[in-house]
Every structure is written in structure tokens, then in C-alpha cells.
N, C-alpha and C positions, 0 to 999 in steps of 0.2 A: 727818487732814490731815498730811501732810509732804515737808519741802521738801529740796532740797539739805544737801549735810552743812553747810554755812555758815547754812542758816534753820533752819526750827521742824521737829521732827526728832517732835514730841509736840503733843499740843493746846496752845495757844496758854493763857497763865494770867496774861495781863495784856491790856488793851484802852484806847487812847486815841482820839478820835474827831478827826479832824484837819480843818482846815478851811484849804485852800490860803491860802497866806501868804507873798509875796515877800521877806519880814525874818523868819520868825521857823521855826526850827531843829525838826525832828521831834525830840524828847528819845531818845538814845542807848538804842542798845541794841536795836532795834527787829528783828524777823526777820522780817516780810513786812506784806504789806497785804490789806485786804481791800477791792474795791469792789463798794461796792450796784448802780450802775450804768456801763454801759457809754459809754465815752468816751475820750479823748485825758489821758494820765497824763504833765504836764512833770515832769520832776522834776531836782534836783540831787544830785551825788554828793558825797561826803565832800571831794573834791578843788577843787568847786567849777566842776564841768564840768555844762552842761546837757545832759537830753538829753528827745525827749518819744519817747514810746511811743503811737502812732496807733491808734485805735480798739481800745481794751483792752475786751475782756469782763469783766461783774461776772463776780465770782468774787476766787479768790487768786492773788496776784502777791508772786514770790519774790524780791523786791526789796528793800533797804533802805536809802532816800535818805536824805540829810543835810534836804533842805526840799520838797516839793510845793508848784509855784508855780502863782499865779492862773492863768497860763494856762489848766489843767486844767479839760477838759470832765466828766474823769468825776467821780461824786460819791458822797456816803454814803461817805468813805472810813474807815477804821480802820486804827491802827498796831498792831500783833501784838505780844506780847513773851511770849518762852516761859518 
């Protein structure tokens, strides 16, 4: 697996399992996601700007939001940390 020079460049050697949350912050540090299934990924950025990504395939997604909001259809998600 590897991502842009700003993601996971090497296999991934930290794992948090996230569970959409309109209050509560993806802990720092994070270099992509992984989703188990396929769906709509809202997500927010560092800045505080939303934005959703429409029908995301499982698999990896070289993103790293500040919070994944309820909205989000897709699920099994996982924060990456290299």
C-alpha cells in the first residue's frame, strides 16, 4: 500500500477503528482510511470545511479528515497511522 508523498508511503503500523461521530475529532496524525464497505464518506477537514465523497469503494482512501460525520453511509471504517 502506498499513498501520496503527504499519506502512508510504507504499510500502515497503527490502526483505530472509527465510528462516525458529529463531535468527536479522528486523533491526529492519521494517513489514510480504510473502508470495509462501500458508501458515501462525509467527512470534515482540518479547517472545518465539510465535504462528502459519493459512493466511495471499500478499499483505501488517501484522505486524512479532522472528524467523519454521521452522515456517512460507508462503514467498517479504519484510521491508518504509519
Amino acid at each position: 500500500m502506498a499513498f501520496s508523498a503527504h499519506g502512508l508511503t510504507q504499510p500502515a503500523r497503527g490502526f483505530i477503528a472509527i465510528t462516525p461521530d458529529d463531535d468527536t475529532d479522528i486523533p491526529a496524525g492519521c494517513s489514510g482510511l480504510f473502508l470495509g464497505a462501500t458508501g458515501d464518506l462525509v467527512v470534515q477537514d482540518r479547517d472545518g470545511t465539510e465535504v462528502t465523497f459519493s459512493d466511495v469503494p471499500a478499499g483505501f482512501a488517501p484522505i486524512s479528515p479532522k472528524r467523519i460525520m454521521e452522515a456517512t453511509t460507508a462503514s467498517d471504517i479504519v484510521a491508518l497511522y504509519a
